[in-house]
N, C-alpha and C positions, 0 to 999 in steps of 0.2 A: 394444747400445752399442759403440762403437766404443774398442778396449783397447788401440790400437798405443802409445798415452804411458804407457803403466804399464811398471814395471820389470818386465826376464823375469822377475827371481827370484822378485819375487811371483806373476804366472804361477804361473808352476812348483812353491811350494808349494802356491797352489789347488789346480792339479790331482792333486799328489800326496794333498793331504787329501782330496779327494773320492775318490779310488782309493783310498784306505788306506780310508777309512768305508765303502764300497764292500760288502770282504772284512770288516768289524766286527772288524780287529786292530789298534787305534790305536796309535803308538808312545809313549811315555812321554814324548820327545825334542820330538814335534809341535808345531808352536806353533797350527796351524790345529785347531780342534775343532768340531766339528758340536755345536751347542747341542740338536738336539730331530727327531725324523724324522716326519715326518705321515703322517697317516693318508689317503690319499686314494683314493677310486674311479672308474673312469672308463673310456674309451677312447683307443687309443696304436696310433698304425700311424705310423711314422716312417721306417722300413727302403726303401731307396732310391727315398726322396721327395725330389722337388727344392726344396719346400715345406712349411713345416706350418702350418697353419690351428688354433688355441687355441678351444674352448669349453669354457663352464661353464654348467650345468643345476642348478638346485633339483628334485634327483631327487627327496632325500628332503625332508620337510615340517622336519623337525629333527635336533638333532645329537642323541644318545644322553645319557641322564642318569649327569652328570660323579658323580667320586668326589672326596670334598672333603679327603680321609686326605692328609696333606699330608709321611706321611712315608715315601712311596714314589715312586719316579721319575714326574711327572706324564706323561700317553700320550695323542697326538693321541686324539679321541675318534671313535666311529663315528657312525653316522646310522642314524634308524629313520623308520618313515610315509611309506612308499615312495607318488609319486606318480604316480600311469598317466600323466594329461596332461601332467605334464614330460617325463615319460619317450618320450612321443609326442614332443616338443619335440626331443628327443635325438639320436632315431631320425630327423627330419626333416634334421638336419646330416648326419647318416651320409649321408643318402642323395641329396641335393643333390651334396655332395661326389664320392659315387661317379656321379652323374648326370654330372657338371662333368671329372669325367677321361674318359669314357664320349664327351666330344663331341670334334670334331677343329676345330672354330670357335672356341674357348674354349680360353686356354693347350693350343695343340695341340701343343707342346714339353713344356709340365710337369705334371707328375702331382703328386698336391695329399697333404698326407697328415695327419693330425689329433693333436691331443693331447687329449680332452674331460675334463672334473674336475664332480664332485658338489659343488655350493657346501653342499647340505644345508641352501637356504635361509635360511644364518647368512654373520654376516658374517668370523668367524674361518675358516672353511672357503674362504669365496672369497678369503682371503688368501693362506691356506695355497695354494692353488690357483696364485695367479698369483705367486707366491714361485717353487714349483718350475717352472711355464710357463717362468719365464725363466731362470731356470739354464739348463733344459733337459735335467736327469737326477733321479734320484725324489729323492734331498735337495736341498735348498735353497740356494742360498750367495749370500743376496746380495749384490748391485751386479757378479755373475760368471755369465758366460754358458759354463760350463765345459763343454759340448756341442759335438763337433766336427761335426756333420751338419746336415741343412737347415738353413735361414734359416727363425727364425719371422715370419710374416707377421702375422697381427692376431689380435686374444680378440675372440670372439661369445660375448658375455653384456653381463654375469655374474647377468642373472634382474631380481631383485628393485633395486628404483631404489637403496637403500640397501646392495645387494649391488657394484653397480655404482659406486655414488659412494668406497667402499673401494677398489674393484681400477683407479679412475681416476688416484683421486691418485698408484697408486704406478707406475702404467703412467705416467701424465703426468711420473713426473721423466726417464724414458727417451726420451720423444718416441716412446713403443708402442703403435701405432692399438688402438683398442678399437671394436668396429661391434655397439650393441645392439638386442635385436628388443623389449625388453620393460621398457625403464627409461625409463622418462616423465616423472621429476620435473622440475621446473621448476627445481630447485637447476644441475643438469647443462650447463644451457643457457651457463653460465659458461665462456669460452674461456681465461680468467686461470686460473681454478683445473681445469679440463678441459683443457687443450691439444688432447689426441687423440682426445677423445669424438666420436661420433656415434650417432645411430640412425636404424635403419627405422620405429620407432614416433611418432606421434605425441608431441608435447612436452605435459604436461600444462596450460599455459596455454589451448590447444584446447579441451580438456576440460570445465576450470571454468567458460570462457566459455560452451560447448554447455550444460552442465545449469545456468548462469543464466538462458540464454536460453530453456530447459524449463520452468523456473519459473515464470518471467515470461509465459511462453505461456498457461500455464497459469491465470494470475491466482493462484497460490498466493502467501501473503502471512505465514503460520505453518508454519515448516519446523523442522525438527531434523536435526543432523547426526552421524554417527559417523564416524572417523579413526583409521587404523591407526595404532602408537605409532610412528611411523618418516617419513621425508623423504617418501616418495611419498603418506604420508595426510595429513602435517602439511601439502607447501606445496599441495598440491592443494586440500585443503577449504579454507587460507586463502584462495585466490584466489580458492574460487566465494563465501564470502562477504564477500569487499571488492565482489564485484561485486553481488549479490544485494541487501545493507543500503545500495550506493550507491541501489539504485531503489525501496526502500521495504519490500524485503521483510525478516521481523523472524526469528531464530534460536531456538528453544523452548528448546532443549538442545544441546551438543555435548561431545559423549562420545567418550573414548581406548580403543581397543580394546588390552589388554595384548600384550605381543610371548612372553609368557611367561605359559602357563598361568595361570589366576586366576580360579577359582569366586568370590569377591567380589565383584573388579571387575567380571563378567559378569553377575552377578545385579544388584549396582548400575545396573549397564546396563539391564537388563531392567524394573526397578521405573521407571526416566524414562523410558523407552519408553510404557511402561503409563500410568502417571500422565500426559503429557504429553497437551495436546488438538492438541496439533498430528497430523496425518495425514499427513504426507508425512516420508520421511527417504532424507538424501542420506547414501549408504557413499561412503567413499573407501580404501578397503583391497582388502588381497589375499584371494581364496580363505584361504587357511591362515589368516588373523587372523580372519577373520570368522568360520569355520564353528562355533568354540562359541557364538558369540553365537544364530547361527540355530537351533541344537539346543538352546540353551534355549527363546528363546522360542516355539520350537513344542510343550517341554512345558511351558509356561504359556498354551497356545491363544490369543493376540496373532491375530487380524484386523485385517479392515478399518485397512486400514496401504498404503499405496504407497511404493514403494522404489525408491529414481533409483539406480540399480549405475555402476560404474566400470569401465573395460575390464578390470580383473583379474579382476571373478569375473561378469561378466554372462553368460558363458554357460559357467562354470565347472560338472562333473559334482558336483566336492567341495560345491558349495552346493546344487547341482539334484540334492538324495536323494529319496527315494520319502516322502512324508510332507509337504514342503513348499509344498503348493498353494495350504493353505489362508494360509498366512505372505503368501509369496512369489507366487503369483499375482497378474497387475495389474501387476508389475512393467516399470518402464522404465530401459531402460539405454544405455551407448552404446559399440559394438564396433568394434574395430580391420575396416578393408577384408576380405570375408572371400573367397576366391579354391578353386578347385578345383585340386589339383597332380596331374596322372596319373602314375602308374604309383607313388605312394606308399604307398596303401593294401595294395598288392601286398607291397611292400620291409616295410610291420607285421607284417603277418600272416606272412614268410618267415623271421624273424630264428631264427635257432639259437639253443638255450638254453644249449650249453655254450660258445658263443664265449667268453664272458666273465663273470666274478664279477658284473657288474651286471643282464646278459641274465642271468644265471641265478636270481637275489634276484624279479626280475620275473614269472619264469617260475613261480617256487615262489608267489608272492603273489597271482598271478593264479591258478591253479589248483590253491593250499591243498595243495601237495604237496611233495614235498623232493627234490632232483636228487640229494643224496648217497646212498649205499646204508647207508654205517654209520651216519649218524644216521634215516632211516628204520627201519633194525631196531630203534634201542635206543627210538625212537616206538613202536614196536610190543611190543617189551617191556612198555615203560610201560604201555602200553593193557592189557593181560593181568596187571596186577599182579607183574610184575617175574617170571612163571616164564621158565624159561633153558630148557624144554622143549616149545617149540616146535613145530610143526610142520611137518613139510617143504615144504606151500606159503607158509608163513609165512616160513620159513627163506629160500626160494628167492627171493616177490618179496613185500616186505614193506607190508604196509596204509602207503597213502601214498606211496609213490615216483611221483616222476612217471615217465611213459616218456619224453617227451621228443617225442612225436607227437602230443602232444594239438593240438586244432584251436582257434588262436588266432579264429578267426573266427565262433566259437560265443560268445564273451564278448560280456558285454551292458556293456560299460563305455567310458569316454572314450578308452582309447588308442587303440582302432582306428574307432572314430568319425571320420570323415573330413568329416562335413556341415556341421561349424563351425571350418573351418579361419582360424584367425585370428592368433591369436599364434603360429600354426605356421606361418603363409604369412610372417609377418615374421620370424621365424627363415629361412625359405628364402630369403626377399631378404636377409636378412644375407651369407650364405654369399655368394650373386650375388654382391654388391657388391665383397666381398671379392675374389673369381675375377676381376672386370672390371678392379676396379684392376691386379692382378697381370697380366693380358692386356695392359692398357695400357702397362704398364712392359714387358712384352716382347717387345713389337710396337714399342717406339720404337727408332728411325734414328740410328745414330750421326751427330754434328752436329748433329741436332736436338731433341736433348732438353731440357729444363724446367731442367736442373741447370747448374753453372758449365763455363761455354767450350762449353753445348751440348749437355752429356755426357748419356749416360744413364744409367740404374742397372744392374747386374748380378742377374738375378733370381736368379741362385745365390748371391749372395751382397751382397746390400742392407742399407740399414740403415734403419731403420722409420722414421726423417722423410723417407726418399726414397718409400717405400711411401704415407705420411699425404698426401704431395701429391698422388697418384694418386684417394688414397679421396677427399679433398673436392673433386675436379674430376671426378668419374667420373656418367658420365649413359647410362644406358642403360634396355633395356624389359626385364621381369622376363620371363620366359620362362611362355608358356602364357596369361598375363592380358596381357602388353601395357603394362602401366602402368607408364609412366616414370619411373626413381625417379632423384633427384638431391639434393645436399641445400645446403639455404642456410645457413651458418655451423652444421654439422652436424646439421641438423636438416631432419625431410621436413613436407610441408602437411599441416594438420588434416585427415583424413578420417574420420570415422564412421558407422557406421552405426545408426538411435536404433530399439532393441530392446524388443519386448514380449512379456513373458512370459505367454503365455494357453495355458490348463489343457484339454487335447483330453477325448474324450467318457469316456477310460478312464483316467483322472488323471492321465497324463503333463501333464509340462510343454513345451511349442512353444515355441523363439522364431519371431518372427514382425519381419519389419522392416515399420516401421510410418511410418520418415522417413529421414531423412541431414542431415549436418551438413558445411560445404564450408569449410573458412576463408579459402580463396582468392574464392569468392565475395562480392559486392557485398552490403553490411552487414542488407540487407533481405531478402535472397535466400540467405542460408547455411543458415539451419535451413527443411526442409520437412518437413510432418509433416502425416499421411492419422490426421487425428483420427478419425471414424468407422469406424477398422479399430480403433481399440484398444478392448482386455477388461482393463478396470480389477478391484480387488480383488472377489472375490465373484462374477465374471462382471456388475458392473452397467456398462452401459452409460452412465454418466451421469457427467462428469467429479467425480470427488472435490469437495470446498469442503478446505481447508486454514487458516483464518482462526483469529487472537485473538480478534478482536472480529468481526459483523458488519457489513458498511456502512453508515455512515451515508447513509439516505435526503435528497433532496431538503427542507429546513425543517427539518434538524437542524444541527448540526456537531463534530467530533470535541471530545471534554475530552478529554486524556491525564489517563491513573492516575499516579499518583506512584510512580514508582521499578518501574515498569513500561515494558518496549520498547513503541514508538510505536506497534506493530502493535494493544497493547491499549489499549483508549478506551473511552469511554461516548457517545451518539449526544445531545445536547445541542440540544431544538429551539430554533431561534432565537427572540430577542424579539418582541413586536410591533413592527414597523415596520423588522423586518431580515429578511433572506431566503436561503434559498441553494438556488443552481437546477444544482446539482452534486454525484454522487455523493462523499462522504468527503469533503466541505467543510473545511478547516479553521476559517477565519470565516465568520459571517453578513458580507452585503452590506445598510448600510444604504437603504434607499429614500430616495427623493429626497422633497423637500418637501414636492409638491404627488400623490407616491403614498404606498401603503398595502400590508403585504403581505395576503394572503389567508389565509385560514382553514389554506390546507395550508404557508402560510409558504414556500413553493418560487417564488413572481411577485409582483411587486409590480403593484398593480391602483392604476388613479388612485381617488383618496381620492371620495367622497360629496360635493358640491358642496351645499349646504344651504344656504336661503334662502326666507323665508315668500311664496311664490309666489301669485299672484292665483290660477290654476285649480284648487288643492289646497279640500280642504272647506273646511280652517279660514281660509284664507283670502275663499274666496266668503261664507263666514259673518259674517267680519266685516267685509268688503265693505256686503256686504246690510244689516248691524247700522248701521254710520256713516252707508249711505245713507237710512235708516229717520230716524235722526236728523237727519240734517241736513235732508229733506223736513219732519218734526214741526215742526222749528224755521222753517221755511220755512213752516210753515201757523198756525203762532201769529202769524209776524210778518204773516200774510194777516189773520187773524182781527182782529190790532192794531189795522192798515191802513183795517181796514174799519168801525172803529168806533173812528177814531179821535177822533171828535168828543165821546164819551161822558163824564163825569164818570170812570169809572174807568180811562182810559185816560188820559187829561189826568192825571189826579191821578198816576198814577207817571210820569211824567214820560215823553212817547212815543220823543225823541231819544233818551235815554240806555238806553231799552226796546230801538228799534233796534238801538242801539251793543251792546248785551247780546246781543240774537238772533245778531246778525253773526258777533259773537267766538265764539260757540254754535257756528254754521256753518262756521268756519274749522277748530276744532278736530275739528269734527267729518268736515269732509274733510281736515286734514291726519292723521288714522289711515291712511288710504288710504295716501299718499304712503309709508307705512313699508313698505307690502307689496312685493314684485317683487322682483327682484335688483336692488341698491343699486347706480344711477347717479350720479355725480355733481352733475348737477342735483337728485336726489332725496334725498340726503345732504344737501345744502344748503338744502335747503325743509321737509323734514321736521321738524326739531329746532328751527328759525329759525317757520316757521309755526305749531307747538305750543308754543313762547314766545311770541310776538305773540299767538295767539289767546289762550291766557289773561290775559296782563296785559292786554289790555281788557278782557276779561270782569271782571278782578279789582277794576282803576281804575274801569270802567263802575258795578260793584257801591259802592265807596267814594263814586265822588258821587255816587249815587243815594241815599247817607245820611246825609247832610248838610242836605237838607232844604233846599236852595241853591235861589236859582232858575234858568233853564232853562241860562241862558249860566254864570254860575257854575258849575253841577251839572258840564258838560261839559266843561268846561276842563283840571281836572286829569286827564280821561282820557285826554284828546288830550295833553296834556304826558307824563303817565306812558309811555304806550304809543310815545310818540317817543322819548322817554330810551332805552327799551330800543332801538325801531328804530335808532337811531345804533351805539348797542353790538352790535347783532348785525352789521351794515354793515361797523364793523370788522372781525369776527370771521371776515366771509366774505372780506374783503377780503386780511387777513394771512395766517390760517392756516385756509383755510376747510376743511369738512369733505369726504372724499373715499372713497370705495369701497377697501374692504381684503380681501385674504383673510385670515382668519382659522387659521392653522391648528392654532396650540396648545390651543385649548380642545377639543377632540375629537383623538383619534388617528386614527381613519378620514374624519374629516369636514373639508371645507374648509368652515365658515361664512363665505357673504359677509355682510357689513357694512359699514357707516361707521366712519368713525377720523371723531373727530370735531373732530380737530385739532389744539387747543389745550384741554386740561384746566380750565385757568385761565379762559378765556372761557367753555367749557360751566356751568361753575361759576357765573359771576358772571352770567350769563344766567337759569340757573334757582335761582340764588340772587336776585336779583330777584321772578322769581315768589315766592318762596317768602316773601318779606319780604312783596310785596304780600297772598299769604295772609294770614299773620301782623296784617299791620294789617286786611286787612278782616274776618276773624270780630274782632276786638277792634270794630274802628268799630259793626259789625252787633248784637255783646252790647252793648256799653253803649246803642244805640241801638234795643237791642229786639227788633231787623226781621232778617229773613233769617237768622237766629242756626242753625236745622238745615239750611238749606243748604249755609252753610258748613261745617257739621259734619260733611255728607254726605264732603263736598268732603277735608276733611281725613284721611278715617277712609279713602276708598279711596288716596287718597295714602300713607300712613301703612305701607296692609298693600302695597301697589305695593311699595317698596324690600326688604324680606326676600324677596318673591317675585321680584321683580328679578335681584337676587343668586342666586338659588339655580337660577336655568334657564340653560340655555347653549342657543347655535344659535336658531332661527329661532323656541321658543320664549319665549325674551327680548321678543324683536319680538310676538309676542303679547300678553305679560302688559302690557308698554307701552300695546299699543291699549288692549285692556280694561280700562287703569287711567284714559285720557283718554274712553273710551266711556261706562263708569262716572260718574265726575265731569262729563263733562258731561250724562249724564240727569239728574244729580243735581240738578246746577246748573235745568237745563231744569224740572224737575217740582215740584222746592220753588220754586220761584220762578214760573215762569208757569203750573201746574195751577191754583192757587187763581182765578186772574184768568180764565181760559179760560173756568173754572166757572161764573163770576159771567156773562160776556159770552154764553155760551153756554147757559146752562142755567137762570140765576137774572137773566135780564135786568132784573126787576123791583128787585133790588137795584140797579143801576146809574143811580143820580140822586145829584142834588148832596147831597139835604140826608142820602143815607144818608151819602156820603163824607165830607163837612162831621165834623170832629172835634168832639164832644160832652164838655164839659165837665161837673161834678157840681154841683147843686145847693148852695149854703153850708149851705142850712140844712138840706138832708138830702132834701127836698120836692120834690114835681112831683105835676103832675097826671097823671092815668092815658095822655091822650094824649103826651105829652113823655115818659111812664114807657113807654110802648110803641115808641115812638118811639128812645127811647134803647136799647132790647134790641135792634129791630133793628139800628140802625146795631152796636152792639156784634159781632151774628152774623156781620154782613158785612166786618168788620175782621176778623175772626178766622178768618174763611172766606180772605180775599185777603191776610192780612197788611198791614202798614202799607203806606200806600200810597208812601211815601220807603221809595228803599233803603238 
């Protein structure tokens, strides 16, 4: 910050406070007091640097367990759980930087030179850190840059997204670049509250979009998530599921991983894990948050489990322990670009273990030994039970010391692992980027610089908004890979790479890439993935199912549960006459009118077309039955015909005999008329010809008993049977009857039929007949004659209507013939069998004087010829019935 408006005096007691705290002999008089001095570890080469370059590393996992005694001076606190692969992280700035002074192409005037600080994974620590970064001397003071030597240039860190969102806001009120390799939240991406932020890492938005898009690939539809207690678990897993529940997919669980130890909250964790049927679960955390969750549940033997990782710990050591195969196998994740840097792995394995208090912590950790000599003896003491007599090789080199030559390159762990360099290649393009900007500023042309009137900046002595314009216009190739780095509103493209963890033949765990994720790439084209390379949990070959519920098939459709995510349903088959021809239906699709669905309720099939058809049995059946009768009656009125001169054929009167057979024949072909698929002229002749045929038969019947003579007897048939003629004429005229589909009386079936028009006309039509019934069994009983024919007549009528009623479809149309087929043998055999009899078979009865009606004696008397005589004719009246109908 630039201090030339401040009064000197204030100056001037700064720096005398900071030099008086310095020597720890404050004056009583002071008015500047140093509130508190930190604890901090690190690396410092500042001594005639033209430059200094700020890092911060989460060496260790945590800060040391505080003392709560609150009535003692409280004391920055140390750090324990020292971590190899940060510490590789560390070591990669060291060496970048010595690479970067080492070229003559690259600030080939200025030498670079570092401040680096242990955030300790906490956020008080990365405070503490960039507190004194910016003083620039080991106490603090701020809003005062009380350091008179290089100019600092920018912090590469500060680690963890939540470590960084701390050391942003207070670099952001100075306008003090901050360049991070490994802070991804999506919070950051804020230029109002970040000013100065940028990274080499991917922005978590990438991210969440990649493992929706894994999801969705995948058909998984029941997921559960865990989220580290912090910005980079919280906005990250929110994103992936805003996007996940926009496309249908449902969340089981979603569980907080604590930031602070917690056997509870872990085991909590562990019991919804177990209980939960979901199979798939997405982390969004760091190595260090996760690793007790994973050490539990591998001692609760938790399988058959797939797990989407996050670039923090997908190919983290701290997760990948010897034991977790059976968990963690199957595993998909997705990793930062992963790049090979030469001559790095060299610069691990060479570092000296007394350079520095922090090489040395590392050096004892790694090889379980101690660099000091007095606390290795009083170890060695301890081991022997505290005797003070020793022995002289004891004495001389004490069990435990290290010598300081042990071979780094015999360790079997992540810091000198060079085969997944990831977060350590973006740590190395931090430093780059850094280095380029600064080359840029010192390679610009007086005249032509960026700044006002042209100017440029002074690399010896800059101020860090002149540096921040450099870093977010700076575009160059990372050295060794080639790959362009530049960044848009701070921020570089999505790239990862989608990681599977499959279990080699001697229990290690491989990663293996198995896809890639492009975000520059066209919406269709960003995620590619070699499904047939991956080794899901168990080593099975067979992609996991993940689901609530399973799919509903084709002829069902989803019910939601109440007060359950939509993922859970019940598979609901559709009604009859609805359908659904699509996986996870929500509704059936009704079928249209004239279809039907099918048995598996998945197509609607057109409906059954039903209609008593001439070639079916029942139909040729009663084809053959009407023709039978209609021929019978056709040979009675032959037989008539042919004798018709006879007394018994005169005697019933032969016109109205005619008129009878006729009406016989009529009805008996119009049965026919009812069979076939219902035309319109056959609708109309049907119902119209079985009212005219019986009311002459019925009329025919009536003056036949009356005992009229010939033109009388006739008369009112012919009137009768025209009354109705005129009324049916209407009936076809107004609203005649016409071909219908039928579809509601069947669900599958379309009955054709007749509509018959007008209700009222059908009505008053065979209410007509029905009248003329009615008077002729009345005419026939009081008059004696034909009295069980019409009874015939009446009784198959009678039971016609309940069976009428009770059939649908084409047996309807049956029961009708065989109610007029019925009635008319009836009609036919009570009435002309007798006569047939007599003409046919008893010709000898057929003379006048048997016909001739025989009256009884007054006085009771006859003679045996007249008594004989009378028995006959009696026999033959009772044989033929009267001969008036």
């Amino acid at each position: 910050m630039d201090n030339t408006g401040f009064n000197w005096k204030y100056r001037l007691l700064c720096g005398l406070c900071a030099f008086l705290h310095f020597y720890a002999s404050i004056s009583a008089e002071s008015t500047c007091k140093l509130k508190a001095k930190f604890n901090l570890n690190g690396y410092r080469n500042v001594d005639k640097k033209q430059v200094v370059v700020g890092g911060m590393f989460p060496v260790h996992r945590r800060i040391a367990s505080a003392n709560t005694n609150s009535s003692s001076v409280p004391l920055s606190l140390g750090c324990e759980g020292f971590n190899f692969r940060t510490f590789r992280w560390t070591q990669t700035m060291l060496f970048a930087i010595d690479e970067i002074n080492k070229r003559t192409d690259l600030l080939p005037d200025t030498d670079l030179g570092y401040v680096i600080y242990d955030s300790c994974f906490t956020i008080s620590k990365a405070v503490e850190g960039t507190l004194t970064y910016l003083t620039g001397q080991e106490e603090a003071v701020p809003n005062y840059r009380c350091g008179t030597g290089a100019p600092l240039a920018a912090l590469v860190g500060a680690g963890g997204s939540d470590l960084s969102i701390a050391t942003a806001r207070i670099l952001g009120l100075y306008y003090f670049p901050q360049v991070s390799y490994s802070s991804s939240c999506s919070v950051l991406d804020s230029k109002f509250q970040f000013p100065t932020f940028l990274r080499t890492i991917p922005n978590d938005v990438y991210q969440s979009e990649a493992m929706a898009r894994l999801v969705l690939h995948f058909g998984w539809t029941w997921v559960g998530t865990i989220a580290a207690d912090d910005d980079y678990g919280k906005y990250g897993i929110k994103a992936f599921k805003e996007q996940v529940e926009e496309a249908g997919v449902c969340i089981s669980f979603s569980e907080t991983l604590p930031k602070v130890s917690s056997p509870e909250d872990i085991q909590r964790i562990v019991e919804t894990v177990v209980e939960s049927t979901a199979k798939i679960i997405v982390v969004f955390s760091s190595d260090v948050d996760l690793s007790p969750l994973i050490q539990e549940l591998i001692q609760h033997n938790v399988t058959n489990r797939t797990w989407i990782a996050s670039e923090a710990w997908v190919t983290s050591a701290l997760i990948n322990q010897p034991g977790v195969s059976s968990l963690l196998g199957g595993t998909l994740g997705f990793g930062l670009k992963r790049a090979e840097i030469p001559g790095l792995q060299r610069h691990l394995l060479n570092i000296d273990p007394y350079s520095n208090p922090l090489t040395e912590e590392f050096w004892e950790t790694a090889f379980n030994c101690t660099l000091d000599y007095g606390r290795a003896l009083r170890l060695a003491k301890t081991a022997v039970g505290g005797n003070t007599s020793l022995s002289r090789a004891v004495r001389g080199v004490p069990e435990g010391l290290c010598s300081g030559q042990e071979s780094l390159g015999k360790l079997n762990n992540t810091y000198s692992d060079v085969t997944q360099l990831r977060i350590t290649y973006s740590v190395y393009k931090a430093v780059y980027t850094v280095a380029h900007a600064l080359h840029n500023m010192e390679i610009c042309e007086p005249g032509q610089g960026p700044f006002n009137n042209n100017s440029c900046a002074d690399i010896t002595k800059f101020e860090p908004w002149q540096l921040m314009y450099y870093l977010k216009n700076v575009w160059f190739h990372v050295p060794h890979t080639k790959e362009p780095l530049f960044f848009l509103d701070g921020d570089v493209d999505g790239y990862y790479d989608i990681i599977n963890w499959q279990v080699k033949g001697d229990g290690e765990i491989s990663y293996v890439t198995i896809g890639r994720f492009n975000s520059t790439a066209a919406p269709d084209a960003m995620m590619t993935i070699n499904n047939a390379s991956i080794v899901w949990n168990n080593d099975e070959l067979e992609t996991p199912r993940s689901v609530c519920s399973e799919s509903c098939q084709p002829g069902t459709r989803k019910g939601i549960r109440q007060g359950e995510p939509v993922c859970c349903f019940d598979c609901i088959p559709c009604a009859d006459g609805e359908i659904s021809n699509t996986t996870d239906a929500r509704e059936c699709i009704q079928c249209t009118e004239d279809y039907w669905s099918n048995a598996a309720r998945d197509t609607c099939v057109p409906k059954t077309i039903e209609f008593l058809d001439f070639s079916e049995p029942l139909g040729i059946t009663l084809i053959v039955i009407s023709a039978v009768g209609a021929l019978i009656t056709l040979a009675v009125g032959m037989v008539f015909l042919v004798n018709l001169g006879t007394p018994l054929v005169k005697a019933n009167d032969p016109l109205l005999s005619f008129s009878l057979l006729f009406s016989l024949v009529v009805t008996f072909l119009s049965s026919i008329v009812f069979l076939g698929e219902p035309q319109p002229w056959s609708c109309m002749t049907s119902q119209v010809g079985l009212a005219l045929g019986f009311s002459l038969c019925l009329s025919s019947i009536m003056g036949g008993s009356k005992s009229l003579s010939l033109s009388l007897s006739l008369s009112p048939s012919i009137s009768l049977s025209l009354s109705l003629a005129v009324a049916c004429t209407v009936w076809l005229v107004i609203l005649p009857p016409h071909p219908v589909k039928n579809t509601a009386a069947q669900n599958i079936k379309i009955i054709l039929e007749c509509d018959q028009g007008s209700v009222v006309f059908i009505c008053c039509v065979f209410g007509y007949d029905i009248l003329l019934a009615l008077l002729a069994f009345l005419v026939t009983f009081m008059a004696k004659s034909l009295t069980f024919g019409m009874l015939v007549f009446f009784i198959v009528w009678s039971s016609f209507i309940p069976a009428y009623l009770s059939t649908r479809g084409k047996f309807m149309v049956a029961v009708q013939i065989f109610a007029i087929l019925a009635s008319s043998f009836g009609l036919l055999a009570c009435i002309f069998l007798p006569k047939c009899y007599v003409l046919l078979v008893k010709p000898e009865f057929n003379t006048e004087d048997v016909m001739r009606p025989r009256s009884k004696p007054r006085d009771g008397t006859g003679t045996g010829t007249s008594a004989s005589l009378a028995t006959v004719a009696t026999e033959v009246q009772a044989t033929t019935g009267n001969v008036d109908y």
